[in-house]
C-alpha positions as a Markdown table, in Angstrom:
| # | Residue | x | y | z |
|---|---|---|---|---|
| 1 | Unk | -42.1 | -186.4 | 61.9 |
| 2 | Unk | -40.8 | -185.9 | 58.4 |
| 3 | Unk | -43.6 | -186.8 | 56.6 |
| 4 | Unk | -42.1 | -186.5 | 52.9 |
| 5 | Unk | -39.5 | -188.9 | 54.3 |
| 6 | Unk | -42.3 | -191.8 | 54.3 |
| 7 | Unk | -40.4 | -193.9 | 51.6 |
| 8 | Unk | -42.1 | -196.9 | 50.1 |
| 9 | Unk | -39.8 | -199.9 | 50.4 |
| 10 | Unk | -38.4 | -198.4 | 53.8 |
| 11 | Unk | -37.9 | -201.1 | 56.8 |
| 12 | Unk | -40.5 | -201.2 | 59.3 |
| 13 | Unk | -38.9 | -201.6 | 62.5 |
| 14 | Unk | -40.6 | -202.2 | 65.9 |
| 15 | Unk | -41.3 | -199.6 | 69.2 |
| 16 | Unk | -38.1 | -202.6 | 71.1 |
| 17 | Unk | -36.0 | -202.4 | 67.7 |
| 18 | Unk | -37.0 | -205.6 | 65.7 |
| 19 | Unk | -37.6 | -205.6 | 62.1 |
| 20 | Unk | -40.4 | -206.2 | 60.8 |
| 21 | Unk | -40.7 | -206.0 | 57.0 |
| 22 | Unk | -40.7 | -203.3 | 54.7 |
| 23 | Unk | -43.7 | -200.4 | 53.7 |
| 24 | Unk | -45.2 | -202.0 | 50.6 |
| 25 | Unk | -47.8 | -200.1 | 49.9 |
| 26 | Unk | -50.4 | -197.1 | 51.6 |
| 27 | Unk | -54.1 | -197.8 | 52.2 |
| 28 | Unk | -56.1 | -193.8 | 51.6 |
| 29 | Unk | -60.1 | -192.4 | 51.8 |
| 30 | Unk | -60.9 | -192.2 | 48.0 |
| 31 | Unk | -63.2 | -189.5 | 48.9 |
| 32 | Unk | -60.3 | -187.2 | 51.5 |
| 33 | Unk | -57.3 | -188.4 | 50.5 |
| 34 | Unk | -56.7 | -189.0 | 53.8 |
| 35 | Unk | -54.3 | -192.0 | 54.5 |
| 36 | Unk | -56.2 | -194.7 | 57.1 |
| 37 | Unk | -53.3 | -197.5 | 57.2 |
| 38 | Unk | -49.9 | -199.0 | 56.0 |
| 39 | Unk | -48.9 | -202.2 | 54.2 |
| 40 | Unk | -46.3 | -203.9 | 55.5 |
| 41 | Unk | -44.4 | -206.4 | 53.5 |
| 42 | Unk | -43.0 | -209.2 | 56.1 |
| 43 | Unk | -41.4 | -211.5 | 53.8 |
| 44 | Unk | -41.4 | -215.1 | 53.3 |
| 45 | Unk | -41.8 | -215.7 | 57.2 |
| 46 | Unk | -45.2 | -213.8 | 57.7 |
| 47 | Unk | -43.7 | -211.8 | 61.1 |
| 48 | Unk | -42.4 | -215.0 | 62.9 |
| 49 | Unk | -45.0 | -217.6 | 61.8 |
| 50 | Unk | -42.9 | -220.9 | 60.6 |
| 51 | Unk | -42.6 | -221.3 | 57.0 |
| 52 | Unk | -45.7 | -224.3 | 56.7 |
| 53 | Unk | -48.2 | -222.4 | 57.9 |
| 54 | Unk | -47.6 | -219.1 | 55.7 |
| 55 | Unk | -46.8 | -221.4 | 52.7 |
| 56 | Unk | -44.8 | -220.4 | 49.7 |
| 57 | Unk | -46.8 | -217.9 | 47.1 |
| 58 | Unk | -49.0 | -216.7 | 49.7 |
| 59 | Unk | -49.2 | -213.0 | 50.6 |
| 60 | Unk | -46.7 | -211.7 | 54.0 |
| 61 | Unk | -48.2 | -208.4 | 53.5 |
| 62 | Unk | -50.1 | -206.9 | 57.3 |
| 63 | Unk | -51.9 | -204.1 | 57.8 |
| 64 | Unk | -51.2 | -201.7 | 60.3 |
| 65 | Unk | -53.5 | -198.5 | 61.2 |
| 66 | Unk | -51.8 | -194.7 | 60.0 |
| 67 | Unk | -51.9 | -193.7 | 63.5 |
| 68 | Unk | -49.0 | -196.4 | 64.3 |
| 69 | Unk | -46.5 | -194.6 | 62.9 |
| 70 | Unk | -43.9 | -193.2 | 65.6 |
| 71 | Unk | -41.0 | -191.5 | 63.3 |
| 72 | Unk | -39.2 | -192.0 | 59.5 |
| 73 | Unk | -36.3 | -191.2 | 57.6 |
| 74 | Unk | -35.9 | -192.1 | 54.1 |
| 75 | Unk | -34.5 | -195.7 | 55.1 |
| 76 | Unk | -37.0 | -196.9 | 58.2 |
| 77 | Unk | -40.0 | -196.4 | 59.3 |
| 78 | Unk | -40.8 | -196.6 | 63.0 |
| 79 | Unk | -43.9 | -197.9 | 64.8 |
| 80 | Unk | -45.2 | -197.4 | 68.2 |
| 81 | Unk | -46.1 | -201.2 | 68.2 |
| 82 | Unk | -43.8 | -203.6 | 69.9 |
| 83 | Unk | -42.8 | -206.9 | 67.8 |
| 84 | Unk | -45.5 | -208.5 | 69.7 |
| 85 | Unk | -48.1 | -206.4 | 69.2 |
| 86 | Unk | -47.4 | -206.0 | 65.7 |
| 87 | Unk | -47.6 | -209.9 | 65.5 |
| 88 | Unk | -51.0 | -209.9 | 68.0 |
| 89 | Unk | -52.7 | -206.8 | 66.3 |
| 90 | Unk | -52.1 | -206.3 | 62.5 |
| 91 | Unk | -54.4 | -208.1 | 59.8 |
| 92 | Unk | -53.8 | -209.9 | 56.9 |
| 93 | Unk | -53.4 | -207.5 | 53.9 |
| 94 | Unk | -55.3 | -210.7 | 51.7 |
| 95 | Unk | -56.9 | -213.1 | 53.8 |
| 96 | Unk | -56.0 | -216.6 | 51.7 |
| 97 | Unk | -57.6 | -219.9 | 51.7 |
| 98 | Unk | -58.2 | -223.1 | 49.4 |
| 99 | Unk | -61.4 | -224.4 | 48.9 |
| 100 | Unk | -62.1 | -227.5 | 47.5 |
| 101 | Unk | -62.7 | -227.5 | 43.6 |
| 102 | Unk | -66.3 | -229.0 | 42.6 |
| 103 | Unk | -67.2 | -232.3 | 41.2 |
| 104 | Unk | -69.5 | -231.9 | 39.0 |
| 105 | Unk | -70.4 | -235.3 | 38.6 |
| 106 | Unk | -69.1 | -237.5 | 41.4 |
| 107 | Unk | -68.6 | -241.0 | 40.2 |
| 108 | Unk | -68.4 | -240.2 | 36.4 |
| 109 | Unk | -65.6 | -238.5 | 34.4 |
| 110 | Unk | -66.9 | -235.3 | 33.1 |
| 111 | Unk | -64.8 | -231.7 | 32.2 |
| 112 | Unk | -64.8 | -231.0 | 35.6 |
| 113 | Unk | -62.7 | -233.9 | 36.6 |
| 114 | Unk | -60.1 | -232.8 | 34.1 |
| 115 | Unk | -59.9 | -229.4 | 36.2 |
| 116 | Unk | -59.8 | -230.9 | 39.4 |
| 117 | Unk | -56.6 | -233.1 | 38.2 |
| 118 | Unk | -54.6 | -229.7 | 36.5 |
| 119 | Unk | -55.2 | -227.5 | 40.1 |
| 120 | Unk | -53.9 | -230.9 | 42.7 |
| 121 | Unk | -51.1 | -230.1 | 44.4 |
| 122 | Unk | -48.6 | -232.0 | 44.6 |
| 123 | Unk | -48.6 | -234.1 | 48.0 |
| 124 | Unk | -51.5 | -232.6 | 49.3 |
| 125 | Unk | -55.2 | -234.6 | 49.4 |
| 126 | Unk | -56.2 | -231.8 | 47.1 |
| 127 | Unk | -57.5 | -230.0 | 44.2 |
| 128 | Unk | -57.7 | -227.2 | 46.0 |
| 129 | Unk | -58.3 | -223.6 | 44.4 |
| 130 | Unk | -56.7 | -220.5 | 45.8 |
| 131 | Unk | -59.1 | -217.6 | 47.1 |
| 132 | Unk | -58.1 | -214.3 | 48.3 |
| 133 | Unk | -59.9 | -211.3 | 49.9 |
| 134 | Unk | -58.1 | -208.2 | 49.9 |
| 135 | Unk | -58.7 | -205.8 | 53.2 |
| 136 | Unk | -60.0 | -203.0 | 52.1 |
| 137 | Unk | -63.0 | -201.0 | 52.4 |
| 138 | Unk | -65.1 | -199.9 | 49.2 |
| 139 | Unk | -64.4 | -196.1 | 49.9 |
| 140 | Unk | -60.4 | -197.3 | 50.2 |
| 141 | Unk | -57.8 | -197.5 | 47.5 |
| 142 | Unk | -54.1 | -198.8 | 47.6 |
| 143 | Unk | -51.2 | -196.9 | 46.4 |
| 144 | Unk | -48.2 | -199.2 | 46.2 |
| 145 | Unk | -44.3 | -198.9 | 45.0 |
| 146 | Unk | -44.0 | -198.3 | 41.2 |
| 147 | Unk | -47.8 | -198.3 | 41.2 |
| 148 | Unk | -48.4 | -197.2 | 37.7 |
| 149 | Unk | -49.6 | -192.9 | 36.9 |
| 150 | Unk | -51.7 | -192.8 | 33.5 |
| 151 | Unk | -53.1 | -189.1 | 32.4 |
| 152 | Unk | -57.0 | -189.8 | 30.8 |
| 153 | Unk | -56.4 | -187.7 | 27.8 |
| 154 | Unk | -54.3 | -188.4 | 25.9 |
| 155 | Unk | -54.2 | -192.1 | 27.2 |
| 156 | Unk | -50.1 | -192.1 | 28.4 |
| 157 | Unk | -48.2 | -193.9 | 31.0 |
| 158 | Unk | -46.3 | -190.7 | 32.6 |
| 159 | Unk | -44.4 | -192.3 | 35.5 |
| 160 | Unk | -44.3 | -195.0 | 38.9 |
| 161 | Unk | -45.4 | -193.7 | 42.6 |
| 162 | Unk | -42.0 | -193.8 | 44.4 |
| 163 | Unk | -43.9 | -192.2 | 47.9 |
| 164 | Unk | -45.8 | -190.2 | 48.9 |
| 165 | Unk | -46.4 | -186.5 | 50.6 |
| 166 | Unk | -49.1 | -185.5 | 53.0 |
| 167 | Unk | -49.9 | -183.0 | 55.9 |
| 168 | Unk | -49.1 | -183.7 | 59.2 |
| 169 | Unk | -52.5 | -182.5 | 60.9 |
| 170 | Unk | -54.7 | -183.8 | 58.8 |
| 171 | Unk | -53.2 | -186.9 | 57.0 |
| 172 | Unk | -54.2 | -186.1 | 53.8 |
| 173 | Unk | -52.5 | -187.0 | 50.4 |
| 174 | Unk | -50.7 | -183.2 | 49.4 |
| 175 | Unk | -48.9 | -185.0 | 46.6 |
| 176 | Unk | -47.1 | -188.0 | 45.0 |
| 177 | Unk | -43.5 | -188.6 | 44.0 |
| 178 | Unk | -43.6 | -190.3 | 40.7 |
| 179 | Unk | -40.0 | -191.7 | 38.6 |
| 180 | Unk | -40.0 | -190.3 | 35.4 |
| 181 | Unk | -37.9 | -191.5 | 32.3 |
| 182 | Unk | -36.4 | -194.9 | 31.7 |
| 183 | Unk | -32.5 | -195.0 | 31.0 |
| 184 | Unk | -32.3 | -191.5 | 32.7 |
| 185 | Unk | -34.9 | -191.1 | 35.4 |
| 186 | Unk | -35.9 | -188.4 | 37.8 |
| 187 | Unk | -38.5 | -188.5 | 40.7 |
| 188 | Unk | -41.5 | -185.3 | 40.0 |
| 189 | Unk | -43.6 | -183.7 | 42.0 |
| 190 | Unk | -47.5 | -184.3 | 41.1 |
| 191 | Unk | -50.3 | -182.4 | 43.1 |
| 192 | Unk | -53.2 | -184.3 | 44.5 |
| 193 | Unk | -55.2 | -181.6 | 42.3 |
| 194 | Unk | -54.5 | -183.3 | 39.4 |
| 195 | Unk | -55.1 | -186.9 | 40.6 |
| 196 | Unk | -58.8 | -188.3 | 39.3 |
| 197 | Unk | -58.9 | -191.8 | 41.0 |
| 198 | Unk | -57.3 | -194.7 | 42.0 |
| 199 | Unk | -58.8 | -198.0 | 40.2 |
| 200 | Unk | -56.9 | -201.1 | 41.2 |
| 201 | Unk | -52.9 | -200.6 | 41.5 |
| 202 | Unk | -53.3 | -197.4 | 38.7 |
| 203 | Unk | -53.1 | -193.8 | 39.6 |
| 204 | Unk | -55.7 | -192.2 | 36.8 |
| 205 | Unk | -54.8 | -187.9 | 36.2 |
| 206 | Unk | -55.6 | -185.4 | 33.9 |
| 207 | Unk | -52.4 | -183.1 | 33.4 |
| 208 | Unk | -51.8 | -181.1 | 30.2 |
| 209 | Unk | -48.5 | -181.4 | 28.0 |
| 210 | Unk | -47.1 | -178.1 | 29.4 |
| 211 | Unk | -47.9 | -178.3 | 32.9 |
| 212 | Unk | -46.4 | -182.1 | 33.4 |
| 213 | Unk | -43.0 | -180.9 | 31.8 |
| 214 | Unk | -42.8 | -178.1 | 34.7 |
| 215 | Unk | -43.8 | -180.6 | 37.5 |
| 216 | Unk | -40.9 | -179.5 | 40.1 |
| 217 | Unk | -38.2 | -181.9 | 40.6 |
| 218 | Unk | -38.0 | -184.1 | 43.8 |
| 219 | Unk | -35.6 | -183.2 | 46.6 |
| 220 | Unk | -34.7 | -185.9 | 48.7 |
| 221 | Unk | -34.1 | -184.5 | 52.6 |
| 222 | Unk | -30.4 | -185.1 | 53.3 |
């Protein structure tokens, strides 16, 4: 497999041929570097489910372990999972569900009464709040599409993650391609070596002035 030609925003397509979303994001060891799963963004229909029970706003992303991946090019990604399996086997990225909000004091207008009327929805018994819980492991970290890179020192946005590049034996992080430039961009080459952490969706580095201007240049494979 071509690993550097693991492109987030490729199509995901099925082991029988069906498409089933596009690679959002990566899930990676924060201690190895080593990449454990993919995201998979499935779109409004969450892989086949009708549109009521997924509900608009709520997440279509599913998780899929590293070891599913079959082949890429720059355009798809393909698994070894059939559309069925895929369906039967991958998680929620966010596992989402409404609770009922509190009333403080049943019977008796207080401040909480005043919240429960602002989060109703409309034509549902409601108030209901929103609560997500994302799937991912305390030693994990998510590296997404246009994720954000910062250096420490000085404090400087320097680019977005476009994809990233890894060895094929061990599955570790070698590198990630990050778009440089606004009006006139071009996608960079930065060494694991220099990555500190991932906190949230932000890539954290410490780079100097002089070695992020000679960062090689990113050459697509034709």
């Amino acid at each position: 497999m071509d690993l550097e030609d693991l492109h987030l925003s490729a199509g995901v397509v099925s082991v029988d041929g069906h498409r089933l979303g596009t690679l959002s994001r990566f899930v990676v060891d924060t201690e190895s570097w080593r990449l454990t799963h993919i995201v998979v963004d499935t779109g409004i229909f969450r892989s086949g489910e009708a549109l009521w029970k997924g509900g608009w706003g709520m997440s279509h992303d599913r998780v899929v372990p590293f070891g599913a991946l079959a082949a890429a090019t720059s355009d798809e990604i393909h698994l070894t999972m059939s559309a069925d399996e895929f369906k039967e086997l991958s998680t929620d990225y966010l596992e989402e569900y409404f609770i009922r909000v509190p009333d403080a004091k049943p019977g008796f207008p207080d401040s909480s009464d005043v919240q429960r009327l602002v989060m109703s929805i409309p034509g549902e018994p409601g108030p209901y709040l929103l609560q997500q819980t994302m799937a991912l492991r305390p030693d994990e970290a998510e590296i997404g599409k246009d994720a954000p890179v910062w250096r420490l020192s000085p404090h400087q946005k320097i680019g977005e993650v476009e994809r990233v590049l890894y060895d094929d034996t061990s599955s570790k992080l070698s590198a990630l391609v990050i778009r440089r430039g606004f009006v006139f961009t071009k996608d960079v080459v930065l060494a694991m070596q220099y990555v500190d952490e991932v906190v949230g969706d932000i890539v954290r580095v410490s780079i100097d002035d002089d070695t992020l201007g000679k960062l090689p240049e990113f050459q697509a494979p034709d």
